[in-house]
C-alpha positions as CSV (number, residue, x, y, z in Angstrom):
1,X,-14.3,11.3,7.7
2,X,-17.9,10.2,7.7
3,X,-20.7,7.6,6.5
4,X,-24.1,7.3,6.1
5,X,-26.7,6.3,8.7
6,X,-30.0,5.2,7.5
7,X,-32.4,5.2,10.9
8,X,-35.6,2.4,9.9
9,X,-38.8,1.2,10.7
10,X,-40.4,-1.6,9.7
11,X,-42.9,0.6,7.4
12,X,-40.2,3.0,6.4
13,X,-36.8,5.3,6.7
14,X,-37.0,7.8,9.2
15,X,-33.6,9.2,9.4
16,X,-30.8,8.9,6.0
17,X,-27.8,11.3,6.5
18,X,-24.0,11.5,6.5
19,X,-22.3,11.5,10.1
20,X,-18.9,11.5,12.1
21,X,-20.2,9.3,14.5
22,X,-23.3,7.5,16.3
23,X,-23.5,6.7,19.6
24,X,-26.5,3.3,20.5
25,X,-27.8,0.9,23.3
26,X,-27.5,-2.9,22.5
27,X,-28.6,-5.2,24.9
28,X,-24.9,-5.6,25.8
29,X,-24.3,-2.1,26.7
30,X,-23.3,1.6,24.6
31,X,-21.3,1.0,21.2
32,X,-20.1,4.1,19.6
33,X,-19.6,3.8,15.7
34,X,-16.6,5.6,13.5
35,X,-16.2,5.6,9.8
36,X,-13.2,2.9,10.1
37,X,-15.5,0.7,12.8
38,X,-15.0,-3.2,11.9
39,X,-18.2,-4.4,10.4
40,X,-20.5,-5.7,12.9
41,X,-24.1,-7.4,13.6
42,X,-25.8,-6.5,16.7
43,X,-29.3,-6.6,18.2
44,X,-30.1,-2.4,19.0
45,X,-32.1,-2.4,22.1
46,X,-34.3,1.0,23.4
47,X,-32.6,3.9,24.5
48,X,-30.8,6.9,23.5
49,X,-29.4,7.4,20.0
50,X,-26.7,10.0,19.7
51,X,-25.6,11.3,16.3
52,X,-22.6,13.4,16.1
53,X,-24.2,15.0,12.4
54,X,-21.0,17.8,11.8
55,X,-18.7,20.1,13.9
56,X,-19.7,17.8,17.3
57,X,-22.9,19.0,16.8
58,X,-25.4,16.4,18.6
59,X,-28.5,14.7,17.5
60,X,-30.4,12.8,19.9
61,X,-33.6,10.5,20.0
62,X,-35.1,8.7,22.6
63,X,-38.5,7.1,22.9
């Protein structure tokens, strides 16, 4: 199962794909996101982003 990610800026969308799961900081710690994840609202903070884009194959960003 998947879902689409879109990855923005305030000028523009930088990343839009289909993936199995995504992996982010929050100022509360690492979340890790599934297609069946409960809805949620949370503040991303810096640091890593970790896309699992197919076959556990890993995209990863950091700035």
């Amino acid at each position: 199962m998947k879902f689409n990610i879109y990855v923005l800026t305030p000028k523009q969308i930088i990343w839009d794909c289909e993936v199995k799961e995504i992996i982010l900081s929050t100022n509360s710690g690492q979340i890790g996101v599934l297609p069946t994840h409960a809805p949620v609202n949370i503040a991303v903070d810096m640091g890593p982003l970790r896309i699992d884009i197919l076959n556990d194959q890993w995209l990863v960003a950091v700035k």
